[in-house]
C-alpha positions in Angstrom: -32.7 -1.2 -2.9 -29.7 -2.9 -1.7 -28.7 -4.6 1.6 -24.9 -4.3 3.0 -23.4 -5.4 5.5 -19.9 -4.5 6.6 -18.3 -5.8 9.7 -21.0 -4.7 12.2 -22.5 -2.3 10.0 -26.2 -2.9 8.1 -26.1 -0.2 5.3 -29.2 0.3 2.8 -28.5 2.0 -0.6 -31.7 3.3 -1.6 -31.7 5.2 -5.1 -28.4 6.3 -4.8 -29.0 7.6 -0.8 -26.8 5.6 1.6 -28.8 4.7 5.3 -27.4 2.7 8.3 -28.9 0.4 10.1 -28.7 2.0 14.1 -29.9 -1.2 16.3 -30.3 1.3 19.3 -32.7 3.5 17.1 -34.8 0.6 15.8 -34.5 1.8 12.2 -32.7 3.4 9.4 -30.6 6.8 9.1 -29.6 8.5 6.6 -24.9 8.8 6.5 -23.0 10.7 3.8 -20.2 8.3 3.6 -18.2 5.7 5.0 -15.1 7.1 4.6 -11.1 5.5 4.7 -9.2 8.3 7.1 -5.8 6.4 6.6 -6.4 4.2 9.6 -10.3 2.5 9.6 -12.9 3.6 8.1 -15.3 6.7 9.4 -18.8 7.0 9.3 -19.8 10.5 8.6 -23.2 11.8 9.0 -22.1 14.9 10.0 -24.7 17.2 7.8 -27.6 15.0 10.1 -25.7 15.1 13.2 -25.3 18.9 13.9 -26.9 19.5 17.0 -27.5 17.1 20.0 -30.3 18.6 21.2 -32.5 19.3 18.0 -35.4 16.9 17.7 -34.8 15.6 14.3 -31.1 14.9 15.1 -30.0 12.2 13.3 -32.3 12.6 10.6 -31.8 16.8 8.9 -35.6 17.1 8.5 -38.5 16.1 9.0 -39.3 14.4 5.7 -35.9 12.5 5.7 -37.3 11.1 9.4 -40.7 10.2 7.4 -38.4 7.9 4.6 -36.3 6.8 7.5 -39.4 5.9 9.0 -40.9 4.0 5.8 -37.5 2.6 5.1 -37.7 0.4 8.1 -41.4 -0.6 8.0 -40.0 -1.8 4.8 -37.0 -3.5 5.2 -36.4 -4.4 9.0 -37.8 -8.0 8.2 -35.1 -8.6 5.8 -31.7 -7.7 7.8 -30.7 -11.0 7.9 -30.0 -11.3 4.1 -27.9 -8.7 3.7 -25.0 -9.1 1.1 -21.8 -9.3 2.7 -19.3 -6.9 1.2 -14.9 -7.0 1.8 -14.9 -2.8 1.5 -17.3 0.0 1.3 -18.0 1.8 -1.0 -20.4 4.4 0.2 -20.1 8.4 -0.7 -18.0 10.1 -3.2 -15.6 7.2 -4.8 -12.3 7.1 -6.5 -10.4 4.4 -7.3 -7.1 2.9 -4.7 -5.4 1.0 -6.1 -7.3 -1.9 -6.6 -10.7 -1.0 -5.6 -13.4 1.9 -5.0 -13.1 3.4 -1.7 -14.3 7.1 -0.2 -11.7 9.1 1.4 -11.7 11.5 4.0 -10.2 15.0 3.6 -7.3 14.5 5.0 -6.5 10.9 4.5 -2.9 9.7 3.1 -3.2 8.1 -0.1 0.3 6.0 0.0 0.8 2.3 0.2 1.1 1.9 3.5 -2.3 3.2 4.1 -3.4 0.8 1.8 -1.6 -1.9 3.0 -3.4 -1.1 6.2 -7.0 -1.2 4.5 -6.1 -4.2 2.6 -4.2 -6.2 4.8 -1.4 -7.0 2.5 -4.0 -8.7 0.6 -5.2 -7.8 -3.4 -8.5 -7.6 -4.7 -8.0 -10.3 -8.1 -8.7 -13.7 -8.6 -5.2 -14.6 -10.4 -3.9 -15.9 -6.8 -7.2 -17.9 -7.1 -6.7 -21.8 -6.2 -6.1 -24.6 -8.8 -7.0 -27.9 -8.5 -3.6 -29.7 -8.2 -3.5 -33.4 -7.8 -0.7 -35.0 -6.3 1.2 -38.3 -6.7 1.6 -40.8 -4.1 5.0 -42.2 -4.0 5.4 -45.9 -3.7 
């Protein structure tokens, strides 16, 4: 078990099975992936979100509502210490780069899309700060 949290987004890995946080639910949901589209990143939970007016939607069955359910008895106390993470990496992975991220389908994988996700910025510690000391001049 393992506490996420990216952006605005509480996710839960739970033996390999990725949930989300939904604070207007008051619990846990079961997602696929958060996946990179080129532009931001894409929650999709489309295989639980098929049908608007099916009782379990959301959830795909009636047992994954039941570990939903257990998931936040469990863990709804302990939100607040969730790790905070630069990128996701939730769903299928390959690596981009200079990190793990899921893709969508159709998403471009060229610089500028990463340039986008990254912000110009690289994922090493060799630009990492040194401790300089300077010389005052008399």
């Amino acid at each position: 078990m393992s506490l996420y949290k990216y952006q605005n987004l509480t996710l839960l890995d739970y033996k390999s099975n990725w949930f989300l946080w939904e604070a207007a639910w008051c619990g846990f949901r079961p997602i696929t992936a958060l996946a990179w589209d080129g532009t931001k990143f894409f929650l999709d939970d489309r295989m639980y979100c098929a049908d608007p007016s099916d009782p379990l939607y959301g959830y795909g069955s009636v047992q994954m509502k039941q570990i939903c359910d257990l998931l936040t008895q469990k863990y709804e106390s302990s939100l607040g210490s969730a790790n905070l993470i630069k990128s996701p990496a939730v769903g299928p992975v390959e690596w981009f780069h200079d990190r793990f991220i899921s893709f969508t389908p159709c998403a471009p994988k060229d610089m500028s899309s990463w340039k986008r996700l990254s912000k110009g910025r690289h994922d090493t510690l060799r630009n990492a700060p040194r401790n300089k000391l300077t010389r005052r001049v008399l």
